[in-house]
N, C-alpha and C positions, 0 to 999 in steps of 0.2 A: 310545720317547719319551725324548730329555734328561731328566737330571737338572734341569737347570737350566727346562726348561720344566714339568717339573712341578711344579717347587717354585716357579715363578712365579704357578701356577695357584692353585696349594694356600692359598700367603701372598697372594694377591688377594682369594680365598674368606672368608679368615679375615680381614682387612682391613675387606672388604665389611661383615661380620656384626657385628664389633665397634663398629666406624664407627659403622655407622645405629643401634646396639643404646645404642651411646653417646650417639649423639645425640637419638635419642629419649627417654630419660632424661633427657637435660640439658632437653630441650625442654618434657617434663613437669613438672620440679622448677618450673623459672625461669617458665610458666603457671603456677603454685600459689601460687607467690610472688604474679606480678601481683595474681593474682585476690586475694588476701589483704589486699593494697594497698588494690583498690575495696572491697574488702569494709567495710576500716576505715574507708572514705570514707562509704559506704555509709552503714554503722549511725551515725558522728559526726553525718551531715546527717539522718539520720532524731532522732536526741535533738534537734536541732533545731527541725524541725518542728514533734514534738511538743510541745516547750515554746510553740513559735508557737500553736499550735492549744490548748492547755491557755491561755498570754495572751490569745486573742480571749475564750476562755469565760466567764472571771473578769472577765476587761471588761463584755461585756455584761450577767451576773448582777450585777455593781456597779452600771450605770445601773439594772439594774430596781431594787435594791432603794434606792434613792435616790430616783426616783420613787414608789415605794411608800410612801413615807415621808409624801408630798402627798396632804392630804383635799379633796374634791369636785370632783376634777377632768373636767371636759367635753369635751363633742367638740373645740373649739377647743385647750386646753390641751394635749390628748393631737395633736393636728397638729402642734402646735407643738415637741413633742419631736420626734415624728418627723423635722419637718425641718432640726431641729439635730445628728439623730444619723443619722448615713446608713445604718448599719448596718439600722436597725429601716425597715422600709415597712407598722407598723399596731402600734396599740396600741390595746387596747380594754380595757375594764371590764364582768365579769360579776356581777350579785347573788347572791345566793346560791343564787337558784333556776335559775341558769344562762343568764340573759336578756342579751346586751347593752344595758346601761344609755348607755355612751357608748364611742366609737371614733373616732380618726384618719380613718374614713370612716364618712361620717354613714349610709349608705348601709345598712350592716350592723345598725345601732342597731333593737331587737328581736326579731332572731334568736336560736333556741334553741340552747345550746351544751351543753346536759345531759350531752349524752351522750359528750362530748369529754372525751377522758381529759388533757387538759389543765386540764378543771374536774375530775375525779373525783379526779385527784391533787393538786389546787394544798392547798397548807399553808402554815407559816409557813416552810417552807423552800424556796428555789426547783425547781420539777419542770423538766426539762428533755426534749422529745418528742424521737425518733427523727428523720430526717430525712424524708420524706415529700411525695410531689406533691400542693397542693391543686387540689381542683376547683375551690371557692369563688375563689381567688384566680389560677386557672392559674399558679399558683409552686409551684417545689421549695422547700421552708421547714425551718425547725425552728421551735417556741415556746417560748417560759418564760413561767410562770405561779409566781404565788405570792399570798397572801393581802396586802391592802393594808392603813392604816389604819384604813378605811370598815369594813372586813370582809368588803369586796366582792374580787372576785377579779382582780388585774392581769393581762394577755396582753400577751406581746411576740411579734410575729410578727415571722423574721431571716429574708431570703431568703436561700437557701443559697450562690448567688455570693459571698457573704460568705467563705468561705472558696476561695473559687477564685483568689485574690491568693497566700495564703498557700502554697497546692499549685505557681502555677506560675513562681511567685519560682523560678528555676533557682542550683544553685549554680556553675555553669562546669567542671563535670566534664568533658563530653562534651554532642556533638549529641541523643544519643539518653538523656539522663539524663531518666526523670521520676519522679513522684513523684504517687499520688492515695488516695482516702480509698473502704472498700466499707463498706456495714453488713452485719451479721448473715445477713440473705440475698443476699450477693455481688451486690447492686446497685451499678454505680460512683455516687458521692455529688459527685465534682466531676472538671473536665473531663479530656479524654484527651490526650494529645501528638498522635498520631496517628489519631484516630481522629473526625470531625464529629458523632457523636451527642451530644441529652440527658443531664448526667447523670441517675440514677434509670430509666435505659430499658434501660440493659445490664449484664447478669451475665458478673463475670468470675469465671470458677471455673478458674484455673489455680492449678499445685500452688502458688504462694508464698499464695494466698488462703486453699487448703484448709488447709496449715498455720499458716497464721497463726493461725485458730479454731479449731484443735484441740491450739495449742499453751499451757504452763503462762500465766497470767495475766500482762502485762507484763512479760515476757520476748521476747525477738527469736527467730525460729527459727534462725538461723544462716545462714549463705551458703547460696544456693542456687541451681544454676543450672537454667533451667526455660524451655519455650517459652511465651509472653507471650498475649496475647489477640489479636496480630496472626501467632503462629506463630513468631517469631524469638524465637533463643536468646538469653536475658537473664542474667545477672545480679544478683540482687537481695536484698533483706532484706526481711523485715514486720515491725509491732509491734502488737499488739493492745491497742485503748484500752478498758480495762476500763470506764470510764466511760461513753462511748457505746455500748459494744458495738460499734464500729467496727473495722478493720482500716488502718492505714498502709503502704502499700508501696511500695517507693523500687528504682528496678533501673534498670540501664545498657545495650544491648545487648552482646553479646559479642565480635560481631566488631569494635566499637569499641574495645574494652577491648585487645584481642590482634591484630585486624588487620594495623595498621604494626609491631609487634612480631616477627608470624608471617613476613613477609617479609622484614625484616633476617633474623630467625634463618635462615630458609630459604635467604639468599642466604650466611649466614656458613655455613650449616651446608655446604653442597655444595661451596664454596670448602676448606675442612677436610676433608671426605672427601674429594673427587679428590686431594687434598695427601697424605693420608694414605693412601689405598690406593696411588697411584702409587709413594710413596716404600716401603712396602710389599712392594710387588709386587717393585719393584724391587730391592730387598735380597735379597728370594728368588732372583732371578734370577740376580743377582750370587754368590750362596752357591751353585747350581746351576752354573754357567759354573765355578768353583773346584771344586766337586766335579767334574763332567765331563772338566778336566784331569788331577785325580787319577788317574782312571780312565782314562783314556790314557795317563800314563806307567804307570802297573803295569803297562798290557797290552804297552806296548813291551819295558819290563824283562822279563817273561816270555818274549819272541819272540827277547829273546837269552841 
């Protein structure tokens, strides 16, 4: 075999290895970067959120305690807030023995609530329940309750769509950005992007869930990328709301984040290696074709 052909083969080889060894590298770095990028986008639009979500709370805990402040108010009067305040769909008044004395719906007036840990806990400070499907009302809710001027026990009943404005206010990241709220037992709490279900009817136990609850108190767990509760690689950040025992999680899919990225790279990157092994190669070749010569004049010099 030539010199010059093996040394074309050799410097191809080596070309080949470097190339792709290189560009894989570069291709890793500059993914890391991106990701970095959502990342920071990520967590900005999650402190967000949770400021949104920390404002509804202090809103509505202000209307309760301002109505709280009102003595002998009736079923009429408690309507009448209701339908100044969109937020609330029932307000009711418990005695102390846990009786509805008066509600927004006259309907309830009598019913025992004893054993509702919305009377067990109410005080002078306002209690705030978990979020929860009632049967009574066929609504996913939350309530607050707190001790009124009567000394009777105020209820605010909030259906949970109440926060489904806030979850799907989008920030214009991408198509596949969402963002929703789980409690304690990985129930979703409001709606899905992709997905038609109730919330309160589906557990998402994917790993940004699990860390998010087993991570230090109001802290973010970090970037993470992870398959979604549809199976696609995502994206994402959580924050857990020490407050509600909730979890926030905000994620992008992946292949949006890098998709048109991965194609340029992949169309610059093959443009650059055939550029660079060819020229390569070529140089071998050419260095091989030079020695080859050499080697033909000694042998002639020899032969005379």
């Amino acid at each position: 075999m030539k010199i010059s052909t093996l040394l074309a083969v050799v410097f191809f080889v080596i070309a080949l290895l470097s190339s792709t060894g290189g560009t894989a590298y570069y291709y890793k770095q500059s993914t890391s970067i991106v990701k970095q990028q959502i990342f920071e986008n990520l967590e900005t639009l999650s402190q967000l959120k949770l400021q949104s979500i920390d404002y509804f709370f202090d809103g509505q805990q202000d209307k309760i305690r301002i109505i709280s402040i009102s003595r002998g108010l009736d079923n009429s009067d408690l309507l009448n807030l209701v339908n100044i305040n969109r937020q609330f769909y029932e307000l009711f008044i418990l005695d102390p023995g846990g009786i509805i004395i008066a509600s927004s719906n006259e309907l309830r007036v009598g019913l025992d609530m004893s054993k509702k840990d919305y009377f067990v806990n109410a005080k002078n400070t306002i209690y705030v329940t978990d979020a929860y499907y009632s049967k009574t009302t066929g609504k996913n809710n939350i309530l607050f309750s707190l001790i009124n001027n009567d000394n009777n026990i105020l209820v605010a009943r909030i259906e949970l769509n109440a926060l489904d404005e806030i979850m799907l206010d989008r920030a214009g990241l991408g198509d596949s950005e969402e963002f929703y709220l789980i409690n304690s037992e990985k129930y979703i709490l409001t709606p899905q992007l992709f997905e038609d279900n109730a919330p309160l009817g589906v557990v998402i136990d994917t790993l940004g869930a699990r860390r998010c609850f087993g991570n230090s108190l109001g802290e973010n767990n970090g970037m993470l990328t992870y398959r979604d509760y549809r199976g696609e690689r995502v994206i994402g950040v959580s924050y857990y709301i020490e407050e509600r025992d909730w979890c926030l999680l905000v994620k992008i899919d992946e292949t949006e984040v890098l998709g048109s990225r991965e194609k340029a790279f992949q169309k610059t990157s093959l443009s650059i290696i055939a550029i660079f092994i060819t020229s390569v190669t070529l140089f071998g070749y050419i260095i091989g074709l030079f020695l080859d010569k050499l080697i033909v004049l000694r042998k002639n010099k020899r032969k005379f």
